[in-house]
Structures are given as structure tokens and as C-alpha cells.
VODOVEX-330911 format. One record per residue (C-alpha): x negated, y, z. Coordinates in pm, whole numbers, plus 50000, padded with zeros to 5 digits. Layout:
<pts>
[pt [X,Y,Z]]
...
</pts>
This chain:
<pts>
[pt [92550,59797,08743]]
[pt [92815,60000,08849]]
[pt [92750,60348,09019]]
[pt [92952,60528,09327]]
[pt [93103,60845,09284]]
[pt [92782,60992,09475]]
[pt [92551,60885,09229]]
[pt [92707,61064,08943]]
[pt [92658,61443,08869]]
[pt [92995,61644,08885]]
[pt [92903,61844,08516]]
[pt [92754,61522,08392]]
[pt [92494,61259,08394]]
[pt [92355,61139,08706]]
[pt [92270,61329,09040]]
[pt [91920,61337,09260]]
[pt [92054,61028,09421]]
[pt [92162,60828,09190]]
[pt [91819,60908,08977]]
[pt [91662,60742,09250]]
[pt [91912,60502,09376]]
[pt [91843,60346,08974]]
[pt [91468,60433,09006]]
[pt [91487,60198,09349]]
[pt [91702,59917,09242]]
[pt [91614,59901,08875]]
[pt [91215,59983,08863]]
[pt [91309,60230,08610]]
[pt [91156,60589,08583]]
[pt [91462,60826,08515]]
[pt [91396,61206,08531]]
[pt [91636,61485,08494]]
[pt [91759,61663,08265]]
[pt [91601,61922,08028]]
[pt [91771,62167,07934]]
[pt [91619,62445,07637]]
[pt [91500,62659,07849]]
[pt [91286,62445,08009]]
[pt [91190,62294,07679]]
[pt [91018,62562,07548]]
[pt [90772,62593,07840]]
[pt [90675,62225,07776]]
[pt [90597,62050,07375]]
[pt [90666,61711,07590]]
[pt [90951,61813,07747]]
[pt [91105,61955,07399]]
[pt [90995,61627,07229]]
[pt [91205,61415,07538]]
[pt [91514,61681,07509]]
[pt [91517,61642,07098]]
[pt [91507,61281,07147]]
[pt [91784,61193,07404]]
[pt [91997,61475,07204]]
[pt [92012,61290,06890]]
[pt [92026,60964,07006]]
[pt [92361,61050,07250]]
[pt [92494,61260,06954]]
[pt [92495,60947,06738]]
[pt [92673,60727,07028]]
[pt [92917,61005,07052]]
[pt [93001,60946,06718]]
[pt [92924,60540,06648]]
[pt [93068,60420,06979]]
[pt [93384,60695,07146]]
[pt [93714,60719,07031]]
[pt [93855,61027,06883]]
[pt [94041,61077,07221]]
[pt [93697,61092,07433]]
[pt [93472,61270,07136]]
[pt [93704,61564,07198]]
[pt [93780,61545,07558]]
[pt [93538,61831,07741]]
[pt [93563,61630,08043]]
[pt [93465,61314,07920]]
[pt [93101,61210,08039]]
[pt [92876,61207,07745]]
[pt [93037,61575,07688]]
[pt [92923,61636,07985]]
[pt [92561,61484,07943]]
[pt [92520,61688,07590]]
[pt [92634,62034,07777]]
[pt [92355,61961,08056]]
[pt [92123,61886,07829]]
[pt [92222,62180,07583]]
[pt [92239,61959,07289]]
</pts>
């Protein structure tokens, strides 16, 4: 499924809308980012952030080329920076 311009978040991963635009169409249950801060008010919240952190730092370096793993702007940069992995 491809998303619109709208749907994605300018410094990376998805925006309000496209959270529930997916939500909507998909059945899924996506929530936002956490970011440390926030972690450390909530053990689930940590747990979630620790999780997503390793699991996108291993596709960032099983499944991007050189080219992208270094590029600031490219989008799972951007996802890892949100998420302050």
C-alpha cells in the first residue's frame, strides 16, 4: 500500500494522519513514536521503544545500501532520530 505525501511525517515515520489513515484501511493499531524521554515515564513504553530500535537498527544494516545507511535524509534515518535510537 502506497502512502501520499500527507501521510508521511516530514522528520520521519508517519504523521497523525497517516497513523490513522493505516489504522482505518488496514485494522491495524499503530501509535506514535516514543521517544526516551517519554520512555522513562512508562516500563511499557521503554520496552516498545527498545524493541522497534533494535529491530529497525538491524534492517538498517541487513536490508539498505551503503548509499541510504549513510544518507541523514533517508527515511529509516529519519525513523531512528524520532525515535532516539
Amino acid at each position: 500500500m502506497a502512502l501520499r505525501k500527507k501521510h508521511k511525517s516530514p522528520s520521519g515515520g508517519l504523521s497523525a494522519a497517516g497513523r490513522k489513515y493505516l489504522n482505518r484501511t488496514t485494522g491495524s493499531n499503530l501509535k506514535p513514536p516514543v521517544s526516551a524521554k517519554q520512555a522513562k515515564k512508562s516500563k511499557k513504553a521503554a520496552s516498545r521503544r527498545k524493541s522497534f530500535c533494535a529491530r529497525m537498527s538491524g534492517m538498517k544494516k541487513k536490508l539498505t545500501s551503503s548509499k541510504k545507511a549513510n544518507d541523514p535524509n533517508s527515511r529509516i534515518n529519519k525513523a531512528l532520530r524520532k525515535w532516539d535510537c
